[in-house]
N, C-alpha and C positions, 0 to 999 in steps of 0.2 A: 390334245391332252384332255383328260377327262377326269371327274371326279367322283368318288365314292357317293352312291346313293343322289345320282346326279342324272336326269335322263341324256343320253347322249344316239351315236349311230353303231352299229355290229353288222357285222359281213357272214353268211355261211355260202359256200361256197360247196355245189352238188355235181360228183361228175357219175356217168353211171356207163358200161357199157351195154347196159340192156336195152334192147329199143324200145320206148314208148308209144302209144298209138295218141291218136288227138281226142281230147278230152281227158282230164285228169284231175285231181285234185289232192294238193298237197297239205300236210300238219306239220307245224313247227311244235312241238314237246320244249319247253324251258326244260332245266335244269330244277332239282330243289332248291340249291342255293343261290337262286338266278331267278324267282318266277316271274313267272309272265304279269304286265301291269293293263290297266287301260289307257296308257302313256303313250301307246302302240298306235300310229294312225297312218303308217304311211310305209307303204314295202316299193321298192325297186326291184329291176329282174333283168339280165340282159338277154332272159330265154324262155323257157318255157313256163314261166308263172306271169300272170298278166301284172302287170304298173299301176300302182293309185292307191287311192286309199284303202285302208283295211277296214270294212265297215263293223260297225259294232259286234254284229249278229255271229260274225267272225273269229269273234274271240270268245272262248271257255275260260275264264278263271277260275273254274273248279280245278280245271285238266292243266290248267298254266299251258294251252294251247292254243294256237290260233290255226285256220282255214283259208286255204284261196284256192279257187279254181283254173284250170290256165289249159297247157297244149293244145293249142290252136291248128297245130299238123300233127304229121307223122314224126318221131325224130329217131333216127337210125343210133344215135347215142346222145350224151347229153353234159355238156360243158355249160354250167349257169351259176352265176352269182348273184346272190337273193341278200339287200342291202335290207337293213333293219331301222327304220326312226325311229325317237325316241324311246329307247328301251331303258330301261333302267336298269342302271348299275348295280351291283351288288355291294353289300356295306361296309368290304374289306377289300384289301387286295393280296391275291391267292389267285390261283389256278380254278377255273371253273368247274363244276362237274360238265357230262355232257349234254348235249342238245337230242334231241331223236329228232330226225328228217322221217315223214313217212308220205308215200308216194303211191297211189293209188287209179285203178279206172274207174271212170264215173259212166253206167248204162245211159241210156238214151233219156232215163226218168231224172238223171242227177245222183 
């Protein structure tokens, strides 16, 4: 259980059937009603986004976005649950707007 305007954990959950190559780098996009905080220190992944912390450099709160880089292989599709700490809640409770997942290659330079 969790509280309004409280930082707690959130789950997104990305399945894709297009195949990735290795190297990539994905954007979390908050919501308006949801934006992103510097509360943010720590992502989980059971797949293709690497585990640890989320360094500072990482996060835009212009954009209410954050960055990590990850696919360490190839993956022919992609079942991955991307665990979110301390995010902060939102100051009511309601339905969210949406998140944008964006999913990208990164060339040889990054």
């Amino acid at each position: 259980m969790t509280t309004v305007k409280k930082v707690s954990a959130g789950q997104i959950n990305i399945a894709s059937s297009i195949p990735i190559d290795a190297g990539c780098r994905i954007q979390i996009v908050f919501p308006p009603d949801m934006p992103l905080t510097s509360d943010l220190t720590l992502v989980s992944s059971n797949g293709i986004i690497n585990t640890g912390q989320v360094p500072p450099t990482a996060i835009d709160l212009p954009s209410s976005s954050f960055y990590l880089d990850g696919c360490t292989q190839y993956y022919s599709q992609v079942q991955n649950s991307l665990q979110m700490y301390k995010m902060m809640n939102k100051a009511n409770v309601r339905q969210t707007q949406t998140f944008q997942v964006w999913l990208w290659a990164l060339d040889a330079d990054g």
